[in-house]
C-alpha positions in Angstrom: 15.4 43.1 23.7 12.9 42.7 27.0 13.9 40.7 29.7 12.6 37.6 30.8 12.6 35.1 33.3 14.4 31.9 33.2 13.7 28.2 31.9 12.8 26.5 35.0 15.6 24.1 33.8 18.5 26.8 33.5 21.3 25.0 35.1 21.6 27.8 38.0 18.3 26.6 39.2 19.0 23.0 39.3 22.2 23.5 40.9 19.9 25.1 43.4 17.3 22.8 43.9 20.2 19.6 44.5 22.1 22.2 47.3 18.2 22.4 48.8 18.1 18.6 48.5 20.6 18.0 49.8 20.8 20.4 52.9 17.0 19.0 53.7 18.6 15.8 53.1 20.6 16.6 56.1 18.7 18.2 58.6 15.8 15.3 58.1 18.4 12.7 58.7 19.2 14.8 61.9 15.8 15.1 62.9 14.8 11.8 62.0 13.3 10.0 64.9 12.8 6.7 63.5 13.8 4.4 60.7 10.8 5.4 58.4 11.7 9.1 59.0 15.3 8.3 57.6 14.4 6.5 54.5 11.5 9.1 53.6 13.9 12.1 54.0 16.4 9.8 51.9 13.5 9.3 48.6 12.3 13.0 49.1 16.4 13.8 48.2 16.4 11.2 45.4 13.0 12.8 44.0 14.2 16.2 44.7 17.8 16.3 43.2 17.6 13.3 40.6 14.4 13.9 39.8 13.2 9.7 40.6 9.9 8.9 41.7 10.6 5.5 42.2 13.1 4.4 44.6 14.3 1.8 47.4 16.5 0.8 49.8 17.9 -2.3 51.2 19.8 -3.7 53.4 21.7 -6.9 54.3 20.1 -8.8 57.0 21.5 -11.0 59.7 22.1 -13.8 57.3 23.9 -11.4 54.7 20.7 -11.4 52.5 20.2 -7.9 50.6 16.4 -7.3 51.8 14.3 -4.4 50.9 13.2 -2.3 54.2 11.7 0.8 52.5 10.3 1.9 48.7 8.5 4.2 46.9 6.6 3.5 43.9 7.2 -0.3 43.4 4.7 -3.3 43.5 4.7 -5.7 46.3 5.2 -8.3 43.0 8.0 -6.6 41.9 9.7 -6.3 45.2 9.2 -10.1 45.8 10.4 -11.2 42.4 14.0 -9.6 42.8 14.4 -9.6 46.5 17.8 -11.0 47.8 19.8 -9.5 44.4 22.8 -7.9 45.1 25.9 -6.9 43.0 27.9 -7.4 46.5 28.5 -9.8 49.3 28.8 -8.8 53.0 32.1 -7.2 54.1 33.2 -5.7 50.4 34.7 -2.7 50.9 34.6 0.6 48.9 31.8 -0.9 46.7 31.5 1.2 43.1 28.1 2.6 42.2 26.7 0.7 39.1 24.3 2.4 36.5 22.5 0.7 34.1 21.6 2.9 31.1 19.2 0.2 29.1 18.2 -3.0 30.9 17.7 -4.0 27.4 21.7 -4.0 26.9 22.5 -5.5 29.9 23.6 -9.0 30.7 21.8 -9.8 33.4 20.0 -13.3 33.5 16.8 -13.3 31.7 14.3 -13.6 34.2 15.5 -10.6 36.3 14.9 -9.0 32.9 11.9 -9.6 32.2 10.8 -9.1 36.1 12.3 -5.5 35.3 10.8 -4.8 32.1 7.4 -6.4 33.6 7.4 -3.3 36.5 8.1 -0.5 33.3 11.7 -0.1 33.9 13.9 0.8 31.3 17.2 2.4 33.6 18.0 1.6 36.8 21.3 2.6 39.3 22.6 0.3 42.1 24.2 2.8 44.7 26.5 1.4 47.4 25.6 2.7 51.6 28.5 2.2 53.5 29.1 2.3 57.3 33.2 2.7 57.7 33.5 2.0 54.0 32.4 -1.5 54.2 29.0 -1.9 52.3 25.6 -2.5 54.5 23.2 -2.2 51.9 22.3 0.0 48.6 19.4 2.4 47.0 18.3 2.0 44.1 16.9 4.4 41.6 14.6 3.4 38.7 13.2 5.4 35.4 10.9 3.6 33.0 13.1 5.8 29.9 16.9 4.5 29.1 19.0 6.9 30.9 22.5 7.8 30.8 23.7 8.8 34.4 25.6 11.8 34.1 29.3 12.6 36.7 27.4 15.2 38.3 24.1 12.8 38.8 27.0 10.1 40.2 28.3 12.6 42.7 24.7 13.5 44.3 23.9 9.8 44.4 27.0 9.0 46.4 26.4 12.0 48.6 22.8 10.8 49.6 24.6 7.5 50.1 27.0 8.7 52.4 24.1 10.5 54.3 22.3 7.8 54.5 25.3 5.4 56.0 25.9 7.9 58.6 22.1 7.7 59.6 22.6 4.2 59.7 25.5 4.1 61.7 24.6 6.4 64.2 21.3 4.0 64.2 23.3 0.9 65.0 25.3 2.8 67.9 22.3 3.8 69.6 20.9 0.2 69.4 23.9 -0.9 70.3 23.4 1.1 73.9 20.3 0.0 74.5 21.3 -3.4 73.8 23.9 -3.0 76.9 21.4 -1.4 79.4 19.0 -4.3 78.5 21.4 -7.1 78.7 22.8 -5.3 82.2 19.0 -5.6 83.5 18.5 -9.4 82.6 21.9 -11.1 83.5 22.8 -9.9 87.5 24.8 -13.3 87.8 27.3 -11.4 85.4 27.5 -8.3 87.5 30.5 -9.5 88.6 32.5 -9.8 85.7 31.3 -7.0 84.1 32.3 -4.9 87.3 36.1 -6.3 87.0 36.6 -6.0 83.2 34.2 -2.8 82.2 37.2 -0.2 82.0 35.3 1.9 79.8 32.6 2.3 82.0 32.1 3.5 85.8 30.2 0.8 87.2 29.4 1.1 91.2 26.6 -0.6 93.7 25.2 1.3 96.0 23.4 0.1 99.0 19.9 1.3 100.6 21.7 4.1 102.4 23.2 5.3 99.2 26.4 4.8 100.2 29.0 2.8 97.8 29.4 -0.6 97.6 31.5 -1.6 95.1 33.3 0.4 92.6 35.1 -0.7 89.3 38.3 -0.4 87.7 36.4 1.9 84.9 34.8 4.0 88.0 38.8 4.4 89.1 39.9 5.3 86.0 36.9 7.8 85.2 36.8 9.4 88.9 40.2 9.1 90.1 39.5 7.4 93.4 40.8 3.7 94.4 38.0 1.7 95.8 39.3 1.5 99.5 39.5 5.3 99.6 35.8 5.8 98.0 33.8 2.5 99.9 31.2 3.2 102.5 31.3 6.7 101.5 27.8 8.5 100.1 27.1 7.9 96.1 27.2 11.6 95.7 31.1 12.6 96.0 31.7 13.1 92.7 28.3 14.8 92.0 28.7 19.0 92.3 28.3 21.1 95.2 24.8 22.4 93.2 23.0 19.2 92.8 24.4 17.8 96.3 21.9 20.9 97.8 19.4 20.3 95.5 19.6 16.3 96.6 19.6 15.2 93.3 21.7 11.5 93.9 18.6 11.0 96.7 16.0 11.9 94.0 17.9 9.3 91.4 18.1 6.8 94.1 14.3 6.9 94.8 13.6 7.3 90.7 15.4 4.1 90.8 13.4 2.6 93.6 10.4 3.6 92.1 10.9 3.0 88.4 13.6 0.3 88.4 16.2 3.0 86.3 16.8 6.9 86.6 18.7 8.7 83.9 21.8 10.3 84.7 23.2 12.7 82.8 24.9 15.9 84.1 28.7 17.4 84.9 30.6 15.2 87.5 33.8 15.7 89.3 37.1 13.9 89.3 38.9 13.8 92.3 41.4 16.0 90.7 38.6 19.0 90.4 38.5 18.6 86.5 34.9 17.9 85.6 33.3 15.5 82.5 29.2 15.0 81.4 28.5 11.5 82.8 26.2 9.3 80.7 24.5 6.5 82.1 21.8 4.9 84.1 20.6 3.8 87.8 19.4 0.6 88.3 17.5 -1.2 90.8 18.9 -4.6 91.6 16.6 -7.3 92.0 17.8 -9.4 94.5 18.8 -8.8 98.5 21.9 -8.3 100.1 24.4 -4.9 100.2 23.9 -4.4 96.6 20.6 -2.6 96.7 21.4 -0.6 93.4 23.4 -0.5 90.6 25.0 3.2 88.7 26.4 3.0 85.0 28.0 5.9 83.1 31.1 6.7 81.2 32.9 9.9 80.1 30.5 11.6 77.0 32.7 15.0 76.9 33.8 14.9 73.3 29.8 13.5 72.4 28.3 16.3 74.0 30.5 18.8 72.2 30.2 17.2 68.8 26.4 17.1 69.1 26.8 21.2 69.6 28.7 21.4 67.1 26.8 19.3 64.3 23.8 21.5 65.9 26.4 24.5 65.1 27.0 23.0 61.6 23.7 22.8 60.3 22.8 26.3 61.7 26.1 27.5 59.2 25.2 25.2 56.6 21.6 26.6 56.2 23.7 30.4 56.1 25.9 28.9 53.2 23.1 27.6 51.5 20.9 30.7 52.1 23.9 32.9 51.4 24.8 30.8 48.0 21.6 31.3 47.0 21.7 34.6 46.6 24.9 34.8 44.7 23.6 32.9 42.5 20.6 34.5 41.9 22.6 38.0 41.7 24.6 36.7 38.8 21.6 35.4 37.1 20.1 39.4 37.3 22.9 40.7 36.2 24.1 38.4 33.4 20.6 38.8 32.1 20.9 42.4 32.3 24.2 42.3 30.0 23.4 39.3 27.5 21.6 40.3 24.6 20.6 36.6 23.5 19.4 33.7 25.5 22.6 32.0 24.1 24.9 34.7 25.2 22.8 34.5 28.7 23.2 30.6 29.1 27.7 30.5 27.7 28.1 33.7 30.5 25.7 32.3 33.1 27.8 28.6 33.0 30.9 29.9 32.8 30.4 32.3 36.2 28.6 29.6 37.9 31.7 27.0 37.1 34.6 29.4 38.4 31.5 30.6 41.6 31.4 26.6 41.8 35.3 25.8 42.1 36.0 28.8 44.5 33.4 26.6 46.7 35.6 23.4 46.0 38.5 25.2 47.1 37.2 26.8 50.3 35.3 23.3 51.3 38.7 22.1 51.1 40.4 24.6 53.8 36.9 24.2 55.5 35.8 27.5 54.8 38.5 29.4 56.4 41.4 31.7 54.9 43.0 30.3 51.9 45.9 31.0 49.6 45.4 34.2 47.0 47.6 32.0 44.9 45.2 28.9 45.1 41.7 31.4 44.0 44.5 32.5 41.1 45.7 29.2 40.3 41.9 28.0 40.1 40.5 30.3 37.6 43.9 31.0 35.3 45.3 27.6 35.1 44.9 26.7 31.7 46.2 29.9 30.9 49.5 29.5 33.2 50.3 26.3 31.8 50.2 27.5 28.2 52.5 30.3 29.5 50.4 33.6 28.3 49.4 34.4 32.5 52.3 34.5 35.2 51.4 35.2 39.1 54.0 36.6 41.7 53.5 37.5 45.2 54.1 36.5 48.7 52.0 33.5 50.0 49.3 35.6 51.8 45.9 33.9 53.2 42.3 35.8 52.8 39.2 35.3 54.1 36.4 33.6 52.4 34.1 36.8 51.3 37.5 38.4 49.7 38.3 34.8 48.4 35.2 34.3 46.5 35.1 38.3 45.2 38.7 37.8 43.7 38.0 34.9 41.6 34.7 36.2 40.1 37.2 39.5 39.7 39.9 37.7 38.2 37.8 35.8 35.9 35.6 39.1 34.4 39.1 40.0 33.9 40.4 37.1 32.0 37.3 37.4 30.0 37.7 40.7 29.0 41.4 39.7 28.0 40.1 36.9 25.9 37.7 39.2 23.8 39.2 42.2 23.8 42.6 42.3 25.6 45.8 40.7 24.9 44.8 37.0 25.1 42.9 38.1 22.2 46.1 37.4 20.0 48.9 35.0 19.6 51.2 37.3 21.4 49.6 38.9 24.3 50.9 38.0 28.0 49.0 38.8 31.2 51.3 39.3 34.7 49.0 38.8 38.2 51.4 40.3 40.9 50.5 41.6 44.5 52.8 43.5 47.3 51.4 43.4 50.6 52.8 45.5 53.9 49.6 46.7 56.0 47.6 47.3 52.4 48.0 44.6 49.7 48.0 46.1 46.3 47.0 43.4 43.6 48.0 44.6 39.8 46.7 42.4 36.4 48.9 43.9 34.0 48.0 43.1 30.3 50.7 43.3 27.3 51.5 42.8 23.6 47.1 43.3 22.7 45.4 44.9 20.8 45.3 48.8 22.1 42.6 49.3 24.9 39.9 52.2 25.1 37.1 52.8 28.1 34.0 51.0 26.8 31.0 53.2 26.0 28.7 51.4 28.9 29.9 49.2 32.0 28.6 45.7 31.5 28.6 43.0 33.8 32.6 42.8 34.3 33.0 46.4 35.4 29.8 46.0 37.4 31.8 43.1 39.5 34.9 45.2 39.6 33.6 48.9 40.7 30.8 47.8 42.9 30.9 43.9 43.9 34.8 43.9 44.3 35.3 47.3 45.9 32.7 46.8 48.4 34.1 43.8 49.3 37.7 44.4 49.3 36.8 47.9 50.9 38.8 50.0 48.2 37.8 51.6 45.2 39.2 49.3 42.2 41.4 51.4 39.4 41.3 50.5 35.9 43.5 52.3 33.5 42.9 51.3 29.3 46.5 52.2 28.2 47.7 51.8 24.7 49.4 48.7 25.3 47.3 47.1 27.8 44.5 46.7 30.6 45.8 47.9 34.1 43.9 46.8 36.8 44.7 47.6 40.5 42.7 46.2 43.4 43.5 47.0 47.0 42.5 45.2 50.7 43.4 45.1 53.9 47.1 42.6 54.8 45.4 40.0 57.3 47.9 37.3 57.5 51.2 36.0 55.4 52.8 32.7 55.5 56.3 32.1 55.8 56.7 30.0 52.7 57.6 33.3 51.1 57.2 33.9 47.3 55.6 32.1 44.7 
């Protein structure tokens, strides 16, 4: 039989296209430099992995009205007719997602039918944004067929959800900021009591000499210094030696003078010696006396270092993605190469991509770094241990993800194999997973009680995993043995790490 390509809806390939949503999902959130940018990169992700054309979002306004503030593919008639309707009030919490399969079937009042069935929709799914898991506002997705929302088409929709809440939230923090700075600028009759009761923030005046004037409890806190042993003294003692050459507190101060605020953000000094990345703002004061200027900034540390790391993290995820990718598309090749129907193609294709699917699951879990050999076994064998035909001993050793991910495609070719051929293919057969690690582990599936084994004629895709994928990952050369009684498979990798919980 010739090969051929895939269905362009093959499941492999939609399960690709929802990871690419969902990873450009990401990065355009993170790149999103406005409002607009967000929603658009949150209906390009509703289009792309749910396959809508017609979406919206809304959110509850300052009188805890749900309003629409972005769509695609509605009418302005439309939107009017059914602004305002909402399944949930302001302040629920841990809202559920609501599909409706046929607006037809629903009880919903009459006229919000017919306003439905007026714009040519037939199914339609409320979807719950949350900031802190208090609802803010919803999407919504419409399709003018009745549709019957599916658990993995509920997943991606609360995904994009949660993307879309943290976009928002981080969107009402940096508001939130600018809302200070401006409030700071128009109100210099509360200087006073801000400078007493800000804690969180170094707050110090600085007169037209640059020297201090006055110097919060936050700035005493943040810097170390008590005001009498700081005031009089020049604005730049807790700048570093560096910038103090370069006179960079003289060229804020005359930004300041200039502009009315300078920036500031750079590493400072405690009076300890331990240094922090200030945040703030200089600010010209408006009005005479020794308080010529005022300087506002607080400890941004941890900020600065998760911004490099959610930098780091998209850099990996993009890898992941990339790197997914191509698993995926190998086991396409090569399950093609072995199946001789497109039936046979599609049962083998699923099944890998389920146990390649919950190996992911398990590894997202431990955040991608070493994780039990017992959990990969426990993952793929499970039904098979609790009906009592597999058993697994061995210390509780951790591998890396690479070895994690080429053991469970192993031990399910394996299983497989024993299913058809081996001794799960009878009532009486038992399998026995074992490994002994000292600086190699060895890891033996021992089959029993089947049907006596031979060496196939030609290596299909199961060997293929075992003598090329697994060895080259494991880095030893895989030995299977077809004895009379049984399957003996032995598989051999370098001892990284064992936990002290000892045996299983």
């Amino acid at each position: 039989m010739s090969q051929r390509e895939p269905a362009d809806d093959t499941p492999w390939i939609k399960k690709a296209d929802e990871l690419e949503a969902l990873f450009q999902l990401t990065d355009g959130l993170y790149r999103a430099e406005s409002e607009t940018d967000a929603f658009d990169a949150t209906f390009d992700a509703i289009e792309r992995a749910l396959g809508c054309s017609r979406a919206s979002i809304l959110l509850f306004d300052r009188h805890g009205v749900m309003r629409f503030v972005a769509s695609r593919g509605l009418s302005e008639d439309y939107r009017r007719a059914v602004d305002g309707h909402s399944p949930w009030k302001p302040g629920d919490r841990d809202p559920i997602p609501i599909f409706v399969s046929d607006i037809e079937l629903s009880d919903e009042p009459q006229a919000l039918k017919n306003a439905i069935r007026g714009e040519g929709i037939r199914s339609l799914a409320f979807i719950p944004v949350t900031v802190d898991g208090i609802v803010v506002g919803k999407f919504m997705t419409y399709r003018d067929v009745a549709h019957v929302y599916t658990a993995d088409e509920a997943t991606l929709c609360l995904t994009i959800a949660r993307q879309l809440g943290f976009s928002i939230e981080r969107k009402q923090s940096e508001e939130a900021h600018q809302r200070a700075e401006e409030g700071l600028r128009r109100t210099n009759e509360r200087l006073r009591v801000i400078l007493d009761s800000a804690s969180e923030y170094a707050i110090i005046t600085l007169d037209a000499d640059g020297r201090i004037a006055s110097w919060n409890s936050g700035a005493e806190r943040l810097l170390g210094y008590l005001d009498n042993e700081v005031l009089g003294l020049s604005g730049s003692i807790f700048f570093n030696p560096e910038d103090r050459a370069l006179e960079i507190p003289q060229q804020e101060m005359r930004t300041a003078a200039e502009t009315g605020r300078a920036a500031n953000e750079r590493w400072h000094y405690r009076k300890d010696g331990s240094r922090f990345w200030g945040s703030g703002v200089m600010l010209r004061v408006e009005e005479s006396g020794p308080d010529r200027y005022l300087k506002i900034f607080r400890d941004r540390t941890e900020e600065r270092r998760a911004e490099k790391r959610q930098k780091l993290l998209v850099g990996e995820l993009n890898h992941r993605v990339k790197n997914t990718l191509a698993t995926v598309n190998s086991l396409a090749e090569q399950t093609l190469k072995s199946s001789e129907t497109p039936e046979a193609f599609a049962q083998a294709f699923n099944t890998r991509l389920l146990v390649l699917a919950k190996a992911h699951d398990l590894l997202t879990r431990e955040a991608w770094q070493a994780v039990n050999l017992s959990d990969i076994a426990q993952t793929v064998l499970t039904a098979w241990i609790e009906d009592g035909r597999v058993s697994i001993q061995g210390a509780a050793i951790r591998i890396d993800p690479k070895k994690a991910l080429a053991l469970s495609m192993a031990f399910n070719e394996l299983l497989t194999n024993a299913i058809k051929h081996g001794s799960l293919s009878n009532q009486v057969g038992r399998v026995a997973l074992s490994w002994q690690c000292q600086e190699v582990c060895s890891i033996l599936w021992e089959e029993r009680g089947g049907p006596p084994t031979s060496e196939p004629d030609r290596q299909g895709f199961g060997l293929r995993v075992l003598n090329r994928g697994l060895a080259h990952e494991l880095g030893y050369p895989v030995e299977l043995r077809f004895e009379p009684d049984g399957l003996r498979c032995t598989m051999s990798m370098d001892f990284s790490s064992k936990q002290p919980s000892g045996a299983q």
